[in-house]
N, C-alpha and C positions, 0 to 999 in steps of 0.2 A: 917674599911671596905676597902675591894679593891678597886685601881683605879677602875679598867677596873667594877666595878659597879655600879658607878657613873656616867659613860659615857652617856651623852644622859637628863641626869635627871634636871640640870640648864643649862642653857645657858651662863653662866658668868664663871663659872668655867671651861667651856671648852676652853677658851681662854688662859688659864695658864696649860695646857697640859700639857709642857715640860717648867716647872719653872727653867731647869740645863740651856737650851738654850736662855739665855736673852739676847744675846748682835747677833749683827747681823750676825759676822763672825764665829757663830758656825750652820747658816742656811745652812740645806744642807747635816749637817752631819749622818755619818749612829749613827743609836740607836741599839746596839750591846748587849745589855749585861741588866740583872735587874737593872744596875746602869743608866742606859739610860733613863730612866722616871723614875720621884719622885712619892714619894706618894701625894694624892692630899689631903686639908683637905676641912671639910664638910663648914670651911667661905671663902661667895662669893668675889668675886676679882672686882675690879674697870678698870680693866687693860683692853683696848681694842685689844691686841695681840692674833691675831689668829693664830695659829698652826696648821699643819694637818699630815696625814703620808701617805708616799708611798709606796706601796707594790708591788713589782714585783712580777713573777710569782714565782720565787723561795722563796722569803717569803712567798709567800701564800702556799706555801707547806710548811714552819716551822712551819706556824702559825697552819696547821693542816686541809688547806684546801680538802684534800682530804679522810679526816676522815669517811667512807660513814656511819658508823652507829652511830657517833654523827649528820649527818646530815638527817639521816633518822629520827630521834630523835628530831632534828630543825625541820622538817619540818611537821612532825607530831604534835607539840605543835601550828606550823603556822595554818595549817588547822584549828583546834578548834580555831584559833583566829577570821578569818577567818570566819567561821558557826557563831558568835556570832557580828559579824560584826564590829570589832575593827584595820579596816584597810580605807585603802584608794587606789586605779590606777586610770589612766588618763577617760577621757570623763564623761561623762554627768550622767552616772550610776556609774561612783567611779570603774567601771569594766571593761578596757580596756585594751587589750594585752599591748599597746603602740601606736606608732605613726612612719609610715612609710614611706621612702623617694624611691621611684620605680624610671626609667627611662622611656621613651615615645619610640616608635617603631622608631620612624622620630623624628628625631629633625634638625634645622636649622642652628646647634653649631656641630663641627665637631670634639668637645673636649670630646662634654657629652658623657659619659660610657653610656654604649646599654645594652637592658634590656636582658641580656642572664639569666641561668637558677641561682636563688638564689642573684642575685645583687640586691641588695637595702643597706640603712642605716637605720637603726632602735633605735627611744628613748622607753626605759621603764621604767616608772619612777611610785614608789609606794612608800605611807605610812604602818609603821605596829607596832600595839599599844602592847599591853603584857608588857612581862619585855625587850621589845627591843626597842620600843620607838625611832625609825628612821626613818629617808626617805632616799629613795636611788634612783638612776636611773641607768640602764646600758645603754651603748650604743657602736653599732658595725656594722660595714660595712663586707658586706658580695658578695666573688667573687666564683665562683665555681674553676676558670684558678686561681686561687691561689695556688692551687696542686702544678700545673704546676713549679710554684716557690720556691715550700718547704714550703711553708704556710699553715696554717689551714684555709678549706674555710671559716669561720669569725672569727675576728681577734676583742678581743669585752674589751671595759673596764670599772668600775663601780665606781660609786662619792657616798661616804656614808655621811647625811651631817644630822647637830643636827635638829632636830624635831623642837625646839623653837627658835632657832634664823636664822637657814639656812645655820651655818658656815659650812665649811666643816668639817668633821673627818678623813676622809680615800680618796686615788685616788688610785684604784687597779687594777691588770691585772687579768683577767676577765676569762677568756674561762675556766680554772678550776673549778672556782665559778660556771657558768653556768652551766659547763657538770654534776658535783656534782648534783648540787640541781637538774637539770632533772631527772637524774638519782635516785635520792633518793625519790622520787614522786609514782613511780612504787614499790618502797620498803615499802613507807606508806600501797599502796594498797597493795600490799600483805600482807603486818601484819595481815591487817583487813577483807581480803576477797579470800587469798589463803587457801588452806588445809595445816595444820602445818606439816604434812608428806609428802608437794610436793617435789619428786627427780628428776624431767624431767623438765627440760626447753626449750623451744624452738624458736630462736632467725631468725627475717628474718632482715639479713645487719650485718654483723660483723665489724661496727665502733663504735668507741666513747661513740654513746649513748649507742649500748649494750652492750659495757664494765662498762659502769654506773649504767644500769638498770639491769645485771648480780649482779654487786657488791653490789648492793639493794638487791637484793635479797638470797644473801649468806646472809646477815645480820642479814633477819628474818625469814628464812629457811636454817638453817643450815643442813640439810642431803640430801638436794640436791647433786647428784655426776653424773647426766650426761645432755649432753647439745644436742640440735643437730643446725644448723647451716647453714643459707644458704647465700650466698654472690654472687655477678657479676666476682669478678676476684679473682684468685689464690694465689696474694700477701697478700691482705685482710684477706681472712679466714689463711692463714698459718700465720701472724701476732696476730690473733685471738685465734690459739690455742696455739702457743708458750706462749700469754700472757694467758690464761687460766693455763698453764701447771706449771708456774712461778708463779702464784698467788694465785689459788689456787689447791695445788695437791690432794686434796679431791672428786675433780672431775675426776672421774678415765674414763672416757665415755663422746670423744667429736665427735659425728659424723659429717661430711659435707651430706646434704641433696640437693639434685634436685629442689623440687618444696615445694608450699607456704603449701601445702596437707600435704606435711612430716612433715615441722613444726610445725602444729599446730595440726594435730592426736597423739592421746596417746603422750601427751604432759600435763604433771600439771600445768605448766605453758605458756601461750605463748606470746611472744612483737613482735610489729614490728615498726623496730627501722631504718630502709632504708629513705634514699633520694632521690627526686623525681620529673617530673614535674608535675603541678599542673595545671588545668582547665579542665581536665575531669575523672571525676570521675571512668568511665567504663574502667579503662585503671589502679586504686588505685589496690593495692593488697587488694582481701575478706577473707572473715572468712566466709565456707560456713558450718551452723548446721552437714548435717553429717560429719563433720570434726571432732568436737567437742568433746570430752567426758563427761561424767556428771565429778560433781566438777572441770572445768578447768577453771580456772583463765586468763584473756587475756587483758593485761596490755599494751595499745595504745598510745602511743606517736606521732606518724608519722602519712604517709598516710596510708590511710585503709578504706575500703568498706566492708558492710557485705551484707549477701543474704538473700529472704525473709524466710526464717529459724530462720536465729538470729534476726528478729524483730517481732518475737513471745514475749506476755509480760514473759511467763515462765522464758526468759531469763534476769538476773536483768543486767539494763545499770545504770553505776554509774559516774558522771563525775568528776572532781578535781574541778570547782565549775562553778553551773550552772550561776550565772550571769556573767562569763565569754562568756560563749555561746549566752547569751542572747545580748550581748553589740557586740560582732563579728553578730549574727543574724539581729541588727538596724542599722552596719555600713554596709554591704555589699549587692549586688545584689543579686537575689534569683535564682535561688537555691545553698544556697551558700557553698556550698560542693563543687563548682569549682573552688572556690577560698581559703578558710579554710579547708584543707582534712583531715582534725580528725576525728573520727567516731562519735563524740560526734556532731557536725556539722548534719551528716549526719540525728540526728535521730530527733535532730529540721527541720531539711527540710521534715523529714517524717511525724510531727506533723502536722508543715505549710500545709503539702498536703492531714492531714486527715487519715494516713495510720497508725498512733501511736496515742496512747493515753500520754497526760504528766506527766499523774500520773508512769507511768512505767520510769520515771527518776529519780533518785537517785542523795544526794550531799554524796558524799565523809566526807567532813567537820561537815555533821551530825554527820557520822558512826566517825570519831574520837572523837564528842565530847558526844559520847555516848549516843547519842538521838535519834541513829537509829542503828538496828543492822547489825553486819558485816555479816559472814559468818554463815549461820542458820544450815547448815547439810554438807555432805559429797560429796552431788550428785547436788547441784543446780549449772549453769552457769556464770559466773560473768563475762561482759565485762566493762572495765575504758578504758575513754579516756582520756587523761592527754596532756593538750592545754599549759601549762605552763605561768608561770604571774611573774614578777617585784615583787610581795609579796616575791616571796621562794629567791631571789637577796637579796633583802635587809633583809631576816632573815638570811642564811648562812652568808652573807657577816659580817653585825652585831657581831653575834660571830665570825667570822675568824679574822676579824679587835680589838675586844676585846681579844683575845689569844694573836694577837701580843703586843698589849698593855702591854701583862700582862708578856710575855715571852722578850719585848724588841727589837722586831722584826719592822725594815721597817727604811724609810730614811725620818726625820723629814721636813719638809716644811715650808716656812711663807709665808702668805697669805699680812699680811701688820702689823706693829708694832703700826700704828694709821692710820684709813681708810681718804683718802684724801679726800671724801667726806661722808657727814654725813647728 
């Protein structure tokens, strides 16, 4: 049996990772090659040496982190883990985005960082059971004036760590992982709730995420070939179609559009994928019904408002999972769409208020584990809001950190040869 299938499964054995590096002065070194980790055997070790691996951003590109349709793939086996309830996140429902560190308008420290638009630090830390058998937590500090410097506005990294003893396994550079598994989330829903013949997609913000939730969605609609496109500045979208055009030349049709109307009419597909500020809702991009066409798929990630059109029950709302929403619904003030802008938010606030019934929510995590059905005809509406959770972290991360395992990839660590205290 492989290492890298082992991993996670005893606790004693993980200590003897890397049996070639025993002695101290080979900590440190890069693991290059199949001869870089031993194979491991199935008897436990007595040894209390902990080993771990580092994975930069460009290992995590060896390891294969940007693979979208093996991660659409992870993250579609998550979700049925998920629906069946074999995970764990933070607070009091096992269901919590994470836990987040804001700044005050005033403060009396003339040090502390000021709450400008997206500053905060954030832990997300989750268990998840299957054949992955992990916890993980990401964590990442996030500036907007980062641009500014050549940075990405959050700068994020993730601790993959054994299930049963807590040691570590992996410390990885993150934003990949991240954008990955967002992006691969809109690609589940679509598997399960687009039309297999959608060719139109229609994109509001050409960053990052909708280059992720794009590459979702080539995945599992492949005859997709025109996009249309709407962005704030000129470098953005022309970044956006270059990398379109380089990526995939299948897509012979990328228009730039004016308004949020173009994007999302005669459109088989629609996201919006834009950054924003948050506390008032009437101000969130909508999704108003005559927009719409029958069978359009409109896969939510971001801020987003709809009108009272699309909170007709006709139209089926599915979220990426409801006790996500319900755990953001007992930690925040109501109505709390001013401070959570998901649409999936939204339509708990509509319930709260009486204006929706909750039987017109859908989980996602059903419909993958085929206890509810996906798309039933050709003409029905489907909007997902997808809120994103520490689960889909530590399942991509999981296999990207077992790939390099298996491939030899990342730079070995020691944690301690015998723990000074015990």
């Amino acid at each position: 049996m492989a290492a890298t299938e082992r991993i996670g499964t005893t606790a004693l054995v993980q200590v003897s990772r890397f049996p070639n590096l025993a002695h101290g002065d080979d900590i440190g070194r890069e693991i290059r090659g199949p001869d870089g980790i031993d194979e491991m055997t199935d008897t436990m070790t007595t040894s209390t040496r902990i080993d771990f691996i580092y994975l930069s951003e460009e290992d995590m590109i060896r390891a294969g982190v940007t693979d979208m349709a093996a991660c659409v793939d992870t993250m579609e086996e998550m979700f049925a883990l998920l629906y069946h309830g074999d995970y764990r996140m933070a607070g009091p429902s096992n269901n919590s985005h994470g836990s987040v560190v804001v700044f005050p308008e005033d403060s009396p420290f003339p040090d502390m960082p000021k709450p400008t638009p997206d500053r905060r630090f954030m832990a997300m830390p989750a268990y998840l059971g299957g054949r992955f058998k992990t916890a993980g937590m990401k964590w990442y500090g996030s500036n907007i004036a980062n641009r500014d410097k050549g940075l990405p506005r959050s700068i994020l990294m993730f601790v993959l760590n054994d299930a049963d003893t807590g040691a570590p396994l992996a410390f990885m550079s993150a934003n990949l992982l991240s954008a990955y598994r967002t992006g691969a989330v809109p690609g589940v829903g679509a598997r399960h709730l687009a039309r297999k013949d959608s060719k139109v997609v229609g994109i509001l913000g050409p960053g990052v995420m909708a280059r992720t939730s794009l590459a979702a969605f080539m995945a599992v609609c492949p005859q997709i070939d025109t996009v249309k496109v709407k962005g704030r500045g000129e470098k953005s979208l022309a970044a956006f179609q270059q990398w379109i055009a380089e990526t995939y030349p299948q897509i012979t049709t990328v228009q730039i559009v004016d308004t949020i109307e173009e994007v999302v009419r005669d459109s088989d597909i629609a996201t919006f994928c834009q950054s924003g500020a948050i506390g008032d809702p009437s101000i969130y991009p909508v999704v108003k019904r005559e927009w719409v066409s029958p069978g359009t798929f409109l896969s939510m990630p971001s801020l987003t408002n709809i009108d009272e059109g699309m909170e007709a029950p006709d139209i089926r709302k599915v979220l990426d999972n409801p006790g996500l929403y319900e755990a953001w619904f007992e930690e925040n003030p109501k109505p709390v769409h001013r401070n959570v802008p998901v649409v999936g938010i939204r339509f708990l606030d509509l319930i709260d208020q009486g204006r929706m019934s909750h039987d017109q929510i859908e989980d996602l995590g059903k419909i993958v584990a085929g206890e509810a059905p996906g798309r039933r005809n050709d003409e029905e509406i489907i909007i997902m809001s997808v809120g994103g959770m520490p689960v889909e972290d530590v399942a991509w991360g999981t296999v990207v950190y077992r790939n390099a395992l298996e491939k030899g990839i990342g730079v070995s660590l020691n944690l301690w040869d015998q723990p000074a205290l015990r």
